[in-house]
C-alpha positions as CSV (number, residue, x, y, z in Angstrom):
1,X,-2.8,7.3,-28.3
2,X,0.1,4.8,-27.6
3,X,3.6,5.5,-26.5
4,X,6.2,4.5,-24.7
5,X,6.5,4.7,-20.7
6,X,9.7,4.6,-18.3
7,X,8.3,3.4,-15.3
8,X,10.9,4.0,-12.2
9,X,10.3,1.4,-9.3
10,X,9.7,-2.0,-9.3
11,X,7.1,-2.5,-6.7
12,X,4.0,-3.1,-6.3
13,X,2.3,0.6,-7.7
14,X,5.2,0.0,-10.5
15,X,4.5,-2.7,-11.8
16,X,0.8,-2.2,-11.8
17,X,1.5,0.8,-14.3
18,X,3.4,-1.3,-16.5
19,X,0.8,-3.6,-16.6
20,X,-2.0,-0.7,-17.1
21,X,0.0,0.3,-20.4
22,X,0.1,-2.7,-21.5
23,X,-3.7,-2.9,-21.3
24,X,-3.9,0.0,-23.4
25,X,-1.2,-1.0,-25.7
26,X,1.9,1.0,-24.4
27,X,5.5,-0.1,-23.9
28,X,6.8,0.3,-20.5
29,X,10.3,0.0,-19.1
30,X,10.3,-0.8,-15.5
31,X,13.6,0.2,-13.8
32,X,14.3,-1.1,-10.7
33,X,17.5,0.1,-8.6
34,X,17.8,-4.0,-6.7
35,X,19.4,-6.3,-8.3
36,X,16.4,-9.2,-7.6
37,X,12.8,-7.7,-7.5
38,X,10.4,-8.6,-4.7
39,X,8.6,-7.4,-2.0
40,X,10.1,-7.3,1.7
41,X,8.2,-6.8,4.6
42,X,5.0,-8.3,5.9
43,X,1.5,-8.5,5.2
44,X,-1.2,-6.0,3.9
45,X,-5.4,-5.9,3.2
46,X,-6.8,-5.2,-0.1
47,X,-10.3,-3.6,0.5
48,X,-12.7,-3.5,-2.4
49,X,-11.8,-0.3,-4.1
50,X,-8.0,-2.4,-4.6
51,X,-9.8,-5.6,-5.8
52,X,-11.5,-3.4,-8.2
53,X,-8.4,-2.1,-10.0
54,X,-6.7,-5.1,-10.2
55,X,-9.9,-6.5,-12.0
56,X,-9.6,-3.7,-14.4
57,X,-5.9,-4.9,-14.6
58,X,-6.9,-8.4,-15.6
59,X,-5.2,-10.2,-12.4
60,X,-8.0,-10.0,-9.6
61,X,-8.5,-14.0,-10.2
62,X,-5.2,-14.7,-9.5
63,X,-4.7,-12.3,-6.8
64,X,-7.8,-13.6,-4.9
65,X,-6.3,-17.3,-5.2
66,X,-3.0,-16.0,-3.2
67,X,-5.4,-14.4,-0.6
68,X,-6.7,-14.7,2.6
69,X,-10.2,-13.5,3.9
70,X,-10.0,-11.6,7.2
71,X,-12.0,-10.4,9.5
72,X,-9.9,-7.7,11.1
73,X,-11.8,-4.8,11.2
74,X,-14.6,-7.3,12.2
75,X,-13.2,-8.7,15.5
76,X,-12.0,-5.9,17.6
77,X,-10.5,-6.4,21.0
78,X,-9.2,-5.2,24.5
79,X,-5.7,-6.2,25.5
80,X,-7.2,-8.4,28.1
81,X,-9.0,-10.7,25.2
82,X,-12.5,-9.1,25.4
83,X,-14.3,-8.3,22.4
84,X,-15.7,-4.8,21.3
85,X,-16.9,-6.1,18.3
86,X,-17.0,-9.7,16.4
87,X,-17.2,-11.0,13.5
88,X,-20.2,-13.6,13.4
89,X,-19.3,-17.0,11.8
90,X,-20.0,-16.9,8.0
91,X,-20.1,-13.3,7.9
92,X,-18.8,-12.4,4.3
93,X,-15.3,-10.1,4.7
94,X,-14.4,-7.5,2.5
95,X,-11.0,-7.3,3.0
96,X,-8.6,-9.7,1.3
97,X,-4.8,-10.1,3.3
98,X,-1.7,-11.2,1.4
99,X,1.5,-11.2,2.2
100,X,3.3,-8.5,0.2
101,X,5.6,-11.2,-1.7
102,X,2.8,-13.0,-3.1
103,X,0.4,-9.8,-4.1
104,X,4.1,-8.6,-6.0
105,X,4.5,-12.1,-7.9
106,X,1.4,-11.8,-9.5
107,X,1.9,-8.9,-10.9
108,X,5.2,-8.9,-12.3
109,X,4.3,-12.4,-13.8
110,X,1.6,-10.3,-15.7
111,X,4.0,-8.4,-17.1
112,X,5.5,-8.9,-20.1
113,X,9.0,-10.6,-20.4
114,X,11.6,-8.3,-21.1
115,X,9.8,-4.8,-19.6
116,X,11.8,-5.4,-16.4
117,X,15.5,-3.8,-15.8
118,X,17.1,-4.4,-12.4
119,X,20.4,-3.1,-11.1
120,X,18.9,0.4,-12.6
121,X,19.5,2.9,-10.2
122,X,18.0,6.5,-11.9
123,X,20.2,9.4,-10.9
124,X,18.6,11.9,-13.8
125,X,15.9,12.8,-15.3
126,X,15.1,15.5,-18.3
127,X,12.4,16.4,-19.4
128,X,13.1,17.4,-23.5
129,X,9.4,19.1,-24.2
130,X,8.3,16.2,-26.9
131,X,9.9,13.8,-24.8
132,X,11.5,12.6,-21.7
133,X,15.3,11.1,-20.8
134,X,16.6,9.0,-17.8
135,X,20.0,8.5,-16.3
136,X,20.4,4.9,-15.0
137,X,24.3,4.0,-14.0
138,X,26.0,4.4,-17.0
139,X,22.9,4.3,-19.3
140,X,20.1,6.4,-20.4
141,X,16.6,5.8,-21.7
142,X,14.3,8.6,-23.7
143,X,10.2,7.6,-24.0
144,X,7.5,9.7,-24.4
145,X,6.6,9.6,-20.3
146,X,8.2,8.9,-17.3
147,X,6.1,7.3,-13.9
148,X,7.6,7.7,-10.8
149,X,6.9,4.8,-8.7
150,X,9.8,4.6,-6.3
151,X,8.4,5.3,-3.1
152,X,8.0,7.8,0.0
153,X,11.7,8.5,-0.8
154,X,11.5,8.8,-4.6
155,X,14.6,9.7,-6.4
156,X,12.3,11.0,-8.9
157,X,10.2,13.4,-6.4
158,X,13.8,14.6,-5.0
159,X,15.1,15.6,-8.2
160,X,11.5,17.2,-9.4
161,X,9.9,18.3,-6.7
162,X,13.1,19.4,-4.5
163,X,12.5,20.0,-0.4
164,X,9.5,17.5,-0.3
165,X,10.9,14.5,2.5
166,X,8.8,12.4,4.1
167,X,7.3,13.3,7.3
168,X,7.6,10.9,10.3
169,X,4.4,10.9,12.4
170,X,5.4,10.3,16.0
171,X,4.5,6.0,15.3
172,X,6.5,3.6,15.0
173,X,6.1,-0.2,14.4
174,X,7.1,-4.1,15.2
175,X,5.5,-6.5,12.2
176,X,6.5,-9.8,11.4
177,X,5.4,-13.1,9.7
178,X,5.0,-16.0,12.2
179,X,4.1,-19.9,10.8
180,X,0.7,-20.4,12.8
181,X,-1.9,-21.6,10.7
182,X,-5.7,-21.0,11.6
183,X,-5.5,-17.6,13.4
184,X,-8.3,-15.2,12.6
185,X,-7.9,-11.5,11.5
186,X,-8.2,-9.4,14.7
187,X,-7.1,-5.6,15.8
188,X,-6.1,-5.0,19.8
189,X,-6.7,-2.1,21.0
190,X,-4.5,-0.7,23.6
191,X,-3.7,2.2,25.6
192,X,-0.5,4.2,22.8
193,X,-1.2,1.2,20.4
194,X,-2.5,-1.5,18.5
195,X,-1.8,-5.0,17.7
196,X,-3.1,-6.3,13.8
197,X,-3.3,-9.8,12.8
198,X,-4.1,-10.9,9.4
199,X,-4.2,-14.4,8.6
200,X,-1.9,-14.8,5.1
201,X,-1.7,-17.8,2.5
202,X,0.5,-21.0,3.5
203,X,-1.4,-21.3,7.0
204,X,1.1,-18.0,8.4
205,X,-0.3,-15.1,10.2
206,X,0.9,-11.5,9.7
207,X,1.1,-9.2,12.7
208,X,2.2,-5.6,13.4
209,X,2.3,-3.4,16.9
210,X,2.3,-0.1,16.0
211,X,2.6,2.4,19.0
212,X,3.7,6.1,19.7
213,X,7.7,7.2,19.3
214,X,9.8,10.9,21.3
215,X,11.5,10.5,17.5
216,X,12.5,8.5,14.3
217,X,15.4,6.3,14.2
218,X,15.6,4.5,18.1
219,X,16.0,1.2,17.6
220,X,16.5,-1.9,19.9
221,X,19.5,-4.5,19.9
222,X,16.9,-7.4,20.3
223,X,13.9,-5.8,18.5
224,X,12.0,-8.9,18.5
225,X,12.5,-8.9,22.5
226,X,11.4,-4.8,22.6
227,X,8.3,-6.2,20.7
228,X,7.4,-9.1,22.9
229,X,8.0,-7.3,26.3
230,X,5.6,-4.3,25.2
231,X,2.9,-6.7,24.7
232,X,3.7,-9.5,26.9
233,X,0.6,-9.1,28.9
234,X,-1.9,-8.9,26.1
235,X,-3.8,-11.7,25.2
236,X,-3.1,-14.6,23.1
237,X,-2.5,-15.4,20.5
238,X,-0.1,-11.9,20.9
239,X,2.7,-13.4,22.7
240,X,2.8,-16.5,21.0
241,X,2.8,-15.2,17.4
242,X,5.7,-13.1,18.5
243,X,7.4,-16.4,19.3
244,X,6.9,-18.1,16.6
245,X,8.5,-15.4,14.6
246,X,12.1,-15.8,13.7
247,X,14.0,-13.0,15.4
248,X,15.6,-12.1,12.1
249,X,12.2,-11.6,10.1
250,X,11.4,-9.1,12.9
251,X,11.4,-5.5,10.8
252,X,11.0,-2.0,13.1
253,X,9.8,0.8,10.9
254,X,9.1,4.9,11.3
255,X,5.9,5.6,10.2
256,X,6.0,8.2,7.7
257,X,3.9,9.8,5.2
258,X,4.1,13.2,3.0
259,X,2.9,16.4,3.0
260,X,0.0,17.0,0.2
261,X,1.9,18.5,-2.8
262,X,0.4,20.9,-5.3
263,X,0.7,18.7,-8.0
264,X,1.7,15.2,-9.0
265,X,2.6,16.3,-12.2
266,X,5.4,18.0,-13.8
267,X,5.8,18.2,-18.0
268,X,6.2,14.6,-19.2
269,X,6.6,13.3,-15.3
270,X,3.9,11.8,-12.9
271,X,4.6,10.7,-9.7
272,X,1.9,7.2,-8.3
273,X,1.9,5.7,-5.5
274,X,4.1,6.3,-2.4
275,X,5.8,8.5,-4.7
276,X,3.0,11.0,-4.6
277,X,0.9,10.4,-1.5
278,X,2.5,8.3,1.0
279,X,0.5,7.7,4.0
280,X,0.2,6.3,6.8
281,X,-0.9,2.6,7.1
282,X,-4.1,3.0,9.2
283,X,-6.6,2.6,6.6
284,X,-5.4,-0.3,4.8
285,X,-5.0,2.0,1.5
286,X,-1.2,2.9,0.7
287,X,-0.9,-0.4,-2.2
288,X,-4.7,0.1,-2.8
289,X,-4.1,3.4,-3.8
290,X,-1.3,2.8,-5.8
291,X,-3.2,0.3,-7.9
292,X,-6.1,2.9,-8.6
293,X,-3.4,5.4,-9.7
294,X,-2.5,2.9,-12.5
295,X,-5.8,2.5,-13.3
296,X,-6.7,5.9,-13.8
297,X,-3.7,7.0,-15.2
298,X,-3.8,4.5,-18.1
299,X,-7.6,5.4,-18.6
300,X,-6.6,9.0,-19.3
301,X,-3.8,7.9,-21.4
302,X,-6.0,5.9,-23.8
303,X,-8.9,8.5,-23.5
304,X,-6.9,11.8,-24.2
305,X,-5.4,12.9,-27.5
306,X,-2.1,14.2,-25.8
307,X,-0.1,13.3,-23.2
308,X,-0.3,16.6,-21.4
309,X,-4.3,16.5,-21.2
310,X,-4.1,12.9,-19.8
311,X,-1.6,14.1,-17.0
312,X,-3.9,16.7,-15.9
313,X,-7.2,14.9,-16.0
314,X,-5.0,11.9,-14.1
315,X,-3.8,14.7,-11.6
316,X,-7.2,16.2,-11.5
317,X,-8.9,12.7,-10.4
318,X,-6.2,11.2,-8.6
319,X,-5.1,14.4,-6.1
320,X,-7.7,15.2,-3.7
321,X,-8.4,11.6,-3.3
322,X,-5.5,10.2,-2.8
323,X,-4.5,13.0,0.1
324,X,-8.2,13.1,1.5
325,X,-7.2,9.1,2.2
326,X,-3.6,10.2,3.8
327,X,-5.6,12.9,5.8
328,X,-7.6,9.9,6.9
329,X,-5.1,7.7,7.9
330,X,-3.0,10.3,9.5
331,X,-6.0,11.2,12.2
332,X,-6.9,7.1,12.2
333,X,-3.6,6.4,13.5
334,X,-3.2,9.5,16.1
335,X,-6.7,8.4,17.4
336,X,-5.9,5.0,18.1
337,X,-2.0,5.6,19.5
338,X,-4.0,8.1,22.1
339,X,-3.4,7.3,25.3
340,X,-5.7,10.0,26.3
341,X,-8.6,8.9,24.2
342,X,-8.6,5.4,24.6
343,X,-10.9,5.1,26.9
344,X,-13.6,7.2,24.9
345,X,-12.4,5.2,21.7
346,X,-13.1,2.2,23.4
347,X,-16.5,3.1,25.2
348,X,-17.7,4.3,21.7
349,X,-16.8,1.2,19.6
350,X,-18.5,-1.4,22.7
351,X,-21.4,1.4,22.4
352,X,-22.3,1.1,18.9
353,X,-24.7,-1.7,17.8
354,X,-23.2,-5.0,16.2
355,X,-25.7,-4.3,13.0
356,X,-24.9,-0.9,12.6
357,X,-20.8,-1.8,12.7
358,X,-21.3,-4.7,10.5
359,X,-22.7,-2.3,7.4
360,X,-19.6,0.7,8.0
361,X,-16.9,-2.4,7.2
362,X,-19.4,-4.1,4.3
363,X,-18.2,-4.0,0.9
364,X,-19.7,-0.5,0.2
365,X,-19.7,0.1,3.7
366,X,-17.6,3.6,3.2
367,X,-16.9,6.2,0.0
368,X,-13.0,4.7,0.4
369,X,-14.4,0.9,-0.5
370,X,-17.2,2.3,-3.0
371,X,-14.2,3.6,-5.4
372,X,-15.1,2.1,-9.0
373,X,-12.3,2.0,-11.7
374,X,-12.3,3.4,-15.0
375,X,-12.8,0.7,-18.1
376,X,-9.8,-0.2,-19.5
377,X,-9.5,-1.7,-23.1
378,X,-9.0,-5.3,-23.4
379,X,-5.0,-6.5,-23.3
380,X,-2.8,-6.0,-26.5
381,X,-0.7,-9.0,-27.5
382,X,2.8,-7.8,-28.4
383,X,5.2,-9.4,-30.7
């Protein structure tokens, strides 16, 4: 089966779908509402289910050369510099750390030339029984499927799955890039928070507090200032990568995720990514995810005889994983924002033997990271 897709979102999960189709020898459509695509923000980890599916998607080489081992989950400290754990040196890491940009670039430079509209804000969408329409400005689009990629606050979700807004989970965040080359991957754990550093390609580190919030929406007139002065006493190199950051690249962000829906599909309409299961960041897994979504969804695309049979099977595979990870991630972060239990969280990680925390962050260390993709046919040259 081969068709035509309207994917709506340019992203990361977005244009990983395109790029899925065209491994199965679709035409996709990316609309994208900006009028430059990109990825703001900071830094993420890839784990090895995410390394996986961009294999399948033919890009994992070129990913990995934009990529930074880390040892975060490896090296976990106290505020006043002791280590819980550590990462021994030449200890292999499973987790690969990017900055957003650079994870985006390789993606959409996989794409084919010409599937990419900006300045394509969708406003509609009908779905026609043997096929499906967009509104876009003053434009419209009709393909045979329609891929929601446009994020926790999806126009698409809004108009299709009405009464469905994202849910703000009592965290909020400070992350930021800062120039200092050489800093390893780390996690600080706090009393109500946590400070992450991933090292990040061009010698740059990525960081992020993330902490508890009465409500969404307060923000600070110097945020990097807020940021610096609830960590001011933590150890280096804390403070100083908050320094080096330029108080303009400082971003403060509600963390959010969404309620498990009943379906991610609807006729001719699936929703991937943030779209569909937007979760907290905790475990690492929100681009992950998105990237297996493509995979899967363009497996049952080119293994179904109908469109309708591959939405179900990729609902079918994709839903109770994809919310059993936000489930996950919602209880991660509330665990380790507790003031109440952080000395028990604490006590248990210094507790547990180095050997037996090394092999729970290996590779295959837990059934998130074990996640193998579906095979994918070999890339289709267009003309």
């Amino acid at each position: 089966m081969s068709g035509h897709a309207i994917v709506v979102g340019g992203g990361i999960g977005g244009l990983a779908a395109a790029l899925a189709l065209h491994r199965i020898g679709w035409r996709a459509t990316v609309l994208e509402r900006t009028t430059e695509l990109g990825e703001i923000g900071g830094g993420m980890s890839q784990a090895p289910n995410a390394l996986r599916a961009l294999a399948e998607l033919g890009v994992e080489g070129r990913a990995r050369a934009v990529g930074v081992p880390t040892h975060a989950s490896g090296n976990l400290r106290t505020p006043d510099g002791r280590y819980l754990q550590q990462a021994r040196p030449g200890d292999a890491s499973a987790l690969l750390a990017f900055h957003r940009a650079d994870l985006h670039r390789v993606l959409l430079e996989a794409v084919p030339v010409g599937w990419v509209r900006t300045c394509a804000e969708v406003t509609a969408v009908r779905d026609n029984a043997s096929s499906v329409s967009v509104g876009f400005g003053d434009g419209e689009l009709t393909a045979d499927l329609v891929i929601a990629a446009d994020g926790i606050r999806s126009t698409v979700r809004r108009l299709l799955w009405p009464d469905t807004p994202p849910r703000f989970l009592g965290r909020t965040a400070w992350l930021g890039i800062a120039p200092v080359p050489g800093v390893p991957g780390s996690i600080t754990l706090g009393p109500g928070g946590y400070f992450l550093i991933h090292p990040i390609a061009r010698d740059r580190a990525y960081w992020v507090y993330v902490t508890t919030a009465d409500q969404p929406g307060i923000r600070y007139e110097e945020e990097k200032t807020e940021a610096a002065r609830r960590v001011a006493t933590w150890h280096e190199p804390i403070p100083a990568l908050i320094e080096a950051t330029p108080d303009e690249a400082v971003i403060h962000i509600d963390i959010c995720d969404l309620d498990p829906l009943p379906t991610y599909v609807r006729g001719r309409v699936a929703l991937l990514g943030d779209a569909a299961h937007a979760m907290s960041p905790d475990r690492g897994q929100g681009a992950g995810q998105s990237l297996e979504d493509a995979v899967v969804l363009a497996a049952a695309l080119a293994g179904e005889p109908a469109i309708e049979a591959a939405l179900r099977r990729y609902d079918a595979e994709r839903r109770p994983r994809t919310q059993a990870t936000a489930r996950g991630a919602r209880k991660d972060g509330a665990r380790t924002t507790s003031t109440a239990a952080y000395r028990a969280l604490v006590t248990m990680i210094r507790l547990m033997p180095a050997p037996l925390w090394r092999k729970g962050i290996a590779a295959d260390g837990n059934a998130t990271w074990r996640w193998r993709p579906p095979h994918l046919p070999s890339p289709t040259t267009y003309h």
